[in-house]
C-alpha positions in Angstrom: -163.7 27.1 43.1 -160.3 27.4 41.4 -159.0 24.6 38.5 -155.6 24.2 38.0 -154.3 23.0 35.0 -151.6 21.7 32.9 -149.7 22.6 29.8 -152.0 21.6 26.7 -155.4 21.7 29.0 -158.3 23.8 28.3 -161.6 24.9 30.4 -164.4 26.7 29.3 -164.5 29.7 31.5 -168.7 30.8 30.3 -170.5 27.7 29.9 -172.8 27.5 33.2 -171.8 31.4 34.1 -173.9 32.9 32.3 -173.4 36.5 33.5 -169.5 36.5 33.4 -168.5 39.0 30.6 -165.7 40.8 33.2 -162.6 38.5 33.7 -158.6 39.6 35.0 -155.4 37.8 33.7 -153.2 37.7 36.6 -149.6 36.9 36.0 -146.9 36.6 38.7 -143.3 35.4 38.8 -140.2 35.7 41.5 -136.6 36.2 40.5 -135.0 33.1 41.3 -132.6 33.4 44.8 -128.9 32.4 45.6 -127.2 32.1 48.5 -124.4 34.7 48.9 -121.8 35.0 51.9 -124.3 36.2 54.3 -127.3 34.1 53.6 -130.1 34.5 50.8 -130.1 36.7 48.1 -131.8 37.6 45.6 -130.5 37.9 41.9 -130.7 41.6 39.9 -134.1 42.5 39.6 -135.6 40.8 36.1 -138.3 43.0 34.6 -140.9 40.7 32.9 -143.8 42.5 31.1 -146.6 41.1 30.5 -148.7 41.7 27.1 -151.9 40.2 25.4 -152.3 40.0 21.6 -155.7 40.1 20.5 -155.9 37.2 16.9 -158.3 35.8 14.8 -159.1 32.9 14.4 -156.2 32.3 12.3 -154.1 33.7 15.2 -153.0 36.6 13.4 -153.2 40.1 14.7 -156.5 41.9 13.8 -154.9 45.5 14.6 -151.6 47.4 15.0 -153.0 48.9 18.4 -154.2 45.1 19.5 -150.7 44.4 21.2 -152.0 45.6 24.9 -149.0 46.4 26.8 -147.0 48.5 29.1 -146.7 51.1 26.1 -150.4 50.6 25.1 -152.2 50.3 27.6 -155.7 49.4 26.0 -157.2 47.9 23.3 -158.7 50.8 20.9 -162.1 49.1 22.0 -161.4 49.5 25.2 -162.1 45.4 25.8 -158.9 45.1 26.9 -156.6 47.1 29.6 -153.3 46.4 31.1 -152.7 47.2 34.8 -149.1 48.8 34.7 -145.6 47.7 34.3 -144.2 46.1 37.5 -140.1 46.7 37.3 -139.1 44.1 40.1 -141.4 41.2 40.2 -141.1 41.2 44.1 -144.4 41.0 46.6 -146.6 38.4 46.7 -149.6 38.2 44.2 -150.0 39.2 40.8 -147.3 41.4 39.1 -149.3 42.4 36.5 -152.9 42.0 35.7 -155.0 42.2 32.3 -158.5 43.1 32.4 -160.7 41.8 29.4 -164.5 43.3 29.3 -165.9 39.9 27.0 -168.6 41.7 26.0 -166.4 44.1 24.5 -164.5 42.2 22.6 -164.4 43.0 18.5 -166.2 40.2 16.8 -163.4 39.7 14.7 -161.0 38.9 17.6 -161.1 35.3 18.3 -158.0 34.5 20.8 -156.9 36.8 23.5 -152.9 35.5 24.1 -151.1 36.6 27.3 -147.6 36.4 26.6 -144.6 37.5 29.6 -141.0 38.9 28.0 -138.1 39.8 29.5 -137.4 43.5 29.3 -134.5 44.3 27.7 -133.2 40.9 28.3 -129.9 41.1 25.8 -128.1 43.7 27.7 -129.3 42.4 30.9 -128.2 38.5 30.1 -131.5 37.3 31.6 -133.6 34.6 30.9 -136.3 32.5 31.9 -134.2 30.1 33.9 -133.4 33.1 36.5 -137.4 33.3 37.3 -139.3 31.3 39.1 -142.7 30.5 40.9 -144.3 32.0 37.7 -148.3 31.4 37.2 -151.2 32.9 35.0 -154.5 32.9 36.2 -158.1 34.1 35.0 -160.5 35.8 37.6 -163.9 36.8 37.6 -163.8 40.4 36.8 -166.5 41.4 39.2 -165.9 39.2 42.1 -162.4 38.7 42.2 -162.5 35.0 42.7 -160.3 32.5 41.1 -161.3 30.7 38.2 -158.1 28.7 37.0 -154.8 28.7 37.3 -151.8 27.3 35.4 -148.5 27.5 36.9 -145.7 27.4 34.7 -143.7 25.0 36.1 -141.6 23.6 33.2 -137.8 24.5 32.6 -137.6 28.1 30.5 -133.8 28.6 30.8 -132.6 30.2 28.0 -136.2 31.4 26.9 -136.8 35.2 26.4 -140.4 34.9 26.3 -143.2 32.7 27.5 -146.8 32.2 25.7 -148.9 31.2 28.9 -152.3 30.7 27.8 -155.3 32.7 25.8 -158.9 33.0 26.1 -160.7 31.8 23.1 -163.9 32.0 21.5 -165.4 28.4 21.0 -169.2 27.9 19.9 -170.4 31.2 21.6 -168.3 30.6 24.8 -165.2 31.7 26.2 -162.7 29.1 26.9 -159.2 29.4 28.3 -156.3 27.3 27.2 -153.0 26.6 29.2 -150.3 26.6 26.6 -146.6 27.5 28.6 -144.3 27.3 25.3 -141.2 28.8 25.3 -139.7 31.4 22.7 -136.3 33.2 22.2 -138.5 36.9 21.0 -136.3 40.0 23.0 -140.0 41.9 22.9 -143.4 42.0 22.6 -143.4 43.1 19.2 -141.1 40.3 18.1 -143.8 38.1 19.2 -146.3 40.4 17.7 -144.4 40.2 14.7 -145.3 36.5 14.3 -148.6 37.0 14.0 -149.0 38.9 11.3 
């Protein structure tokens, strides 16, 4: 059964499920629509990426090659893999999907942050505000089912980048945390950048 939270909330995604060690970030969004002339339309396509940065528990970046992303595609472990880079954002479901092996992970990696930017979002003169219906969620790796969700409901116009939530090591379990903040970073490595 599926929990949905709210900005600031936290779950603990092990305690009581003992043999999950395979879990899959989900992240979906939808370019915001206008009407034109001739009914709905939808704005130019926006091209969010989705990214994880793998900290410690200081939240800094243990690793150059622990920024998983459409240009790295998986953590040098091989805890971490990205799915692909979705251009449009259109279709229902996720757009882009992260899959973390738990067991896997580097002892020294305490926080496991999926972030969402806009690609190339200077040129383009996109932002947050011109997206829409935009959600993380955390699956069971082997099952597929839903775990939580957060939907990121709050106002982002004028954001480049969101910070939706990471899955953190607490007490030997794994715990996710909805976070939904806001930043003006133009890439992943801006953001990546912060945390070193």
């Amino acid at each position: 059964m599926s929990i949905s939270l709210v900005k600031g909330q936290k779950i603990d995604l092990t305690k009581g499920r003992a043999g999950l060690t395979k879990v899959t970030v989900g992240l979906g969004w939808d370019p915001v629509q206008s009407r034109g002339f001739f009914g709905v339309k939808k704005q130019a396509n926006i091209d969010c990426d989705a990214s994880v940065l793998m900290l410690n528990e200081h939240s800094k970046l243990t690793n150059d090659h622990h920024v998983v992303a459409f240009y790295n595609k998986q953590s040098p472990c091989q805890s971490v893999i990205h799915s692909g880079d979705n251009l449009t954002g259109d279709g229902d479901g996720d757009d882009e999907q992260i899959f973390i092996d738990l067991a896997k992970v580097p002892a020294n990696v305490s926080k496991i942050r999926a972030v969402v930017n806009i690609y190339d979002c200077v040129n383009r003169k996109q932002d947050f505000g011109m997206i829409q219906s935009a959600y993380i969620r955390v699956m069971d790796g082997t099952t597929g089912s839903e775990l939580v969700r957060f939907n990121l409901s709050e106002g982002y116009a004028g954001k480049t980048a969101l910070i939706c939530g990471e899955i953190y090591r607490h007490d030997g379990e794994w715990k996710f945390a909805a976070i939904g903040e806001g930043t003006h970073a133009v890439h992943v490595n801006q953001l990546a950048a912060e945390h070193r």
